[in-house]
C-alpha positions as CSV (number, residue, x, y, z in Angstrom):
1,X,89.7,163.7,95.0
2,X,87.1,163.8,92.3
3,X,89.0,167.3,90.8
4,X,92.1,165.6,91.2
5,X,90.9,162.8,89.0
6,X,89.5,165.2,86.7
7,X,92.3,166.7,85.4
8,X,94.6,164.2,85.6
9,X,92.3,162.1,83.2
10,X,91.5,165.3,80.6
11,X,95.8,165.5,81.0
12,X,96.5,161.8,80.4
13,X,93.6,161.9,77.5
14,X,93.7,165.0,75.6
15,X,97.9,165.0,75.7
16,X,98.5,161.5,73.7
17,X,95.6,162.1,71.3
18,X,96.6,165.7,70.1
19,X,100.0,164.8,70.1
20,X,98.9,161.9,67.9
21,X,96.7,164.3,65.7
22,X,99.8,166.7,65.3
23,X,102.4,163.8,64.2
24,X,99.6,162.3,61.8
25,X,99.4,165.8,59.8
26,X,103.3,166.2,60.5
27,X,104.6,163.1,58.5
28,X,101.4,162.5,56.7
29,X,100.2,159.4,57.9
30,X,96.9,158.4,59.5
31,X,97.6,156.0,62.2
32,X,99.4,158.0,65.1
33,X,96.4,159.7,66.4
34,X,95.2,155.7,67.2
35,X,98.2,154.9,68.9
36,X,97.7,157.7,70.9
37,X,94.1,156.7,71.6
38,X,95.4,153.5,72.8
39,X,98.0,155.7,75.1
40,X,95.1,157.7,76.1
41,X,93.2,154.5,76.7
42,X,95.8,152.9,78.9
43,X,96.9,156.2,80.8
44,X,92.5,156.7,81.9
45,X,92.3,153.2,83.3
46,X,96.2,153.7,85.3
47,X,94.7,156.8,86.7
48,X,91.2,155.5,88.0
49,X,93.2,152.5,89.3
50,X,95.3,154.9,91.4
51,X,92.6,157.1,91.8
52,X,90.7,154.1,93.4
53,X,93.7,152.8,95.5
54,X,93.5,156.6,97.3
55,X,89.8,156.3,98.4
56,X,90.2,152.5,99.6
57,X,92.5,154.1,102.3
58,X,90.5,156.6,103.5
59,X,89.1,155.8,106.6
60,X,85.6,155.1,107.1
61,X,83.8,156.8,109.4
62,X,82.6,154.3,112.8
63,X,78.2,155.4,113.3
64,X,77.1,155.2,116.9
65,X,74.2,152.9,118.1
66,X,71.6,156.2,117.8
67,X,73.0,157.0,114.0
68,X,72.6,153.7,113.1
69,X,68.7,153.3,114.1
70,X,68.3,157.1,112.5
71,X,69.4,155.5,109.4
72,X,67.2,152.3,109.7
73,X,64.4,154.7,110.4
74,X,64.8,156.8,107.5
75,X,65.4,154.1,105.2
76,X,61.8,152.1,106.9
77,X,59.8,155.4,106.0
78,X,61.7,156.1,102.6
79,X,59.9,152.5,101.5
80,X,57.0,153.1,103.4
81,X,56.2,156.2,100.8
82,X,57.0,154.1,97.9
């Protein structure tokens, strides 16, 4: 999910803002490249949102009685060394 994420965002990022950077030199003007930031900006938060939505569904896994206490255990002796 993470490598998903990952290239979606350096997509939905670098696309707009060299696009942006390209029209700016193009027609000579200096304020494209920010409206592609604000593309960019937009398009990073949509795909964390989504990316977010995804891991809310996945299930979570149920611990047995004997996990639980192993984690209880191991958490009591983690501050017992602090």
């Amino acid at each position: 999910m993470v490598l998903n994420m990952s290239w979606q965002l350096a997509v939905v990022v670098l696309v707009p803002v060299i696009a942006g950077v390209q029209l700016d030199k193009k027609l000579d003007t200096s304020y494209i490249t920010f409206v592609g930031l604000a593309i960019a900006f937009i398009g990073a938060a949509l795909v964390m949102w989504h990316t977010m939505q995804v891991a809310n569904r996945l299930p979570v896994p149920k611990l047995t009685e004997t996990q639980k206490r192993a984690i209880q255990k191991q958490y009591e002796e983690d501050d017992a060394d602090v």
